[in-house]
N, C-alpha and C positions, 0 to 999 in steps of 0.2 A: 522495574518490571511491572509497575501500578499500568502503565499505560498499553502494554502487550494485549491485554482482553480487549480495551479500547480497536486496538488493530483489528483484531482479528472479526471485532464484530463488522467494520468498514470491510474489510475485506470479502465477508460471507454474500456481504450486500449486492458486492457486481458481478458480473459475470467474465469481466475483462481484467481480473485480479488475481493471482495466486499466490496464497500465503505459502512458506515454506519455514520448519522452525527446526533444526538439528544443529546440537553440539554448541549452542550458545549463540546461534546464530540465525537471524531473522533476517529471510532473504524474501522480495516481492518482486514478481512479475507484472508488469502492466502494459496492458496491450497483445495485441496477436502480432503473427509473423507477417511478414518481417521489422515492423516496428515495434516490438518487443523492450522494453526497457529492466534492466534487472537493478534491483536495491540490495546491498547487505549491512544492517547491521547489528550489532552487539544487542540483547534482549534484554539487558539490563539499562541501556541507553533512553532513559523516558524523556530525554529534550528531544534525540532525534527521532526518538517513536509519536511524539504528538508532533512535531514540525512533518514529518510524511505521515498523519491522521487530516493538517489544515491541508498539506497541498492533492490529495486524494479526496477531500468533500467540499474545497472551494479554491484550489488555486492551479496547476502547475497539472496536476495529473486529473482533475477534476472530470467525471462522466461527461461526456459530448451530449446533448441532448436538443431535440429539436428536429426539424425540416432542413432549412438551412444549414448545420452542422455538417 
């Protein structure tokens, strides 16, 4: 659960993010409609909560940024 605050700070950050945390359960939104992506997992889970920490600030889910983009 060390890495959950981690999350949440990443998440306050975009605006294309939605954290959601009920019943033991860490669910993320990314993206708008209709390409919408949802995540859930376990809050207690810190390999899979920093593995979507890298891929939300540099790989996979990473901000689009730019002209070109």
């Amino acid at each position: 659960m060390k890495q959950l605050g981690n999350l949440a700070i990443v998440c306050a950050r975009r605006s294309d993010v939605l954290l959601q945390i009920q019943g033991g359960v860490v669910c993320i939104y990314i993206g708008t409609e209709p390409q919408r992506e949802s995540i859930s997992l376990n809050w207690e889970d810190d390999i899979k909560i920093t593995e979507l920490i890298r891929k939300l600030n540099f790989g996979q889910y990473a901000e689009k940024r730019g002209k070109n983009v």
